[in-house]
C-alpha angles and dihedrals in degrees: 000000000000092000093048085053093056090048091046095053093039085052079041104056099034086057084054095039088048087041086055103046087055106055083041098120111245116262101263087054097054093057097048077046093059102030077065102054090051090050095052088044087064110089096185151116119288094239087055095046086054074086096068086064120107127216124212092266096053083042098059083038096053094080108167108232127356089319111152126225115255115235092245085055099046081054101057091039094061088036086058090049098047081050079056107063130103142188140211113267081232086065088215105129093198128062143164108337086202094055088051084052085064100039089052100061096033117102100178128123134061095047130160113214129148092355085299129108109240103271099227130140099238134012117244119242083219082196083163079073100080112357130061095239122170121025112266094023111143093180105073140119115227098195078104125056106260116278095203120123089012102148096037086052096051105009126219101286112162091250089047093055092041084057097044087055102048082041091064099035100054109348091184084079082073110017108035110216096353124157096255120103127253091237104170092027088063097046091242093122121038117229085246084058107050084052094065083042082062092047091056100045094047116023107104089226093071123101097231084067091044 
């Protein structure tokens, strides 16, 4: 009796568990599924909710699962950041390295509070975040490679300035669908800003290079 029970609940739960695979939404509806919960969680202002939005680029890097990008994705991921770059009208890639300081501890901009977007003037870089910068630092985030000693340890070559600044502008044009964020891309940084990101990060005055 005993062993006919156990039969009967193992037939029991694998129906369920076979009943249940088959009604699973495919994988291109559970994401419009849950594109869409996100969206309805939102209580904000239209303009606000323009951010939910994807462009091509999140959406080949919102792979659901541990999905990996295809070669010819990857590829159009790092041609759509390299569209994406822009430069100062000055034309000068490197700027005030004491500006970029600034920049680089500052997490203002782009905030949500009340239903209204942060009135400021301009938006941080908040690079501290993520990256070890200059020595002695506590503060510091480590889900980025440490950015201390970056210019002493590359110098400030013209090709070297022209990647530190696309790298800060749109790193997906190196890296396709990395962690860091598209500062200049998304319009969260201004040209004139990433250079004195540059700055920071490779005049030998700075104290990242110290």
């Amino acid at each position: 009796m005993k062993t006919t029970w156990i039969k009967w609940s193992a037939s029991a739960v694998t129906g369920l568990m076979v009943a249940g695979c088959a009604s699973y939404p495919d994988q291109a509806t559970t994401r419009q599924m849950a594109e869409k919960m996100v969206f309805e969680a939102f209580d904000a202002s239209l303009a606000h909710m323009k951010r939910l939005e994807q462009d091509r680029s999140q959406q080949i890097c919102s792979k659901i699962g541990d999905a990996k990008l295809s070669r010819e994705e990857a590829a159009e991921v790092v041609k759509l950041a390299r569209a994406s770059i822009q430069y100062p009208a000055s034309g000068q890639l490197t700027g005030d390295w004491k500006a970029g300081d600034r920049l680089a501890h500052d997490g203002s901009g782009d905030r949500i509070r009340s239903g209204k977007t942060e009135a400021n003037k301009q938006n941080g870089a908040l690079c501290q975040n993520c990256h070890a910068l200059a020595p002695g630092e506590i503060n510091v985030g480590n889900v980025g490679p440490p950015l201390t000693g970056y210019g002493k340890q590359r110098g400030n070559s013209e090709a070297i300035v022209k990647y530190t600044y696309e790298k800060i502008y749109n790193a997906w044009a190196y890296f396709p669908c990395s962690n860091m964020p598209r500062l200049g891309a998304t319009r969260h940084l201004t040209p004139e800003q990433v250079t004195h990101m540059v700055a920071y990060l490779l005049d030998p005055q700075s104290p990242i290079n110290k």
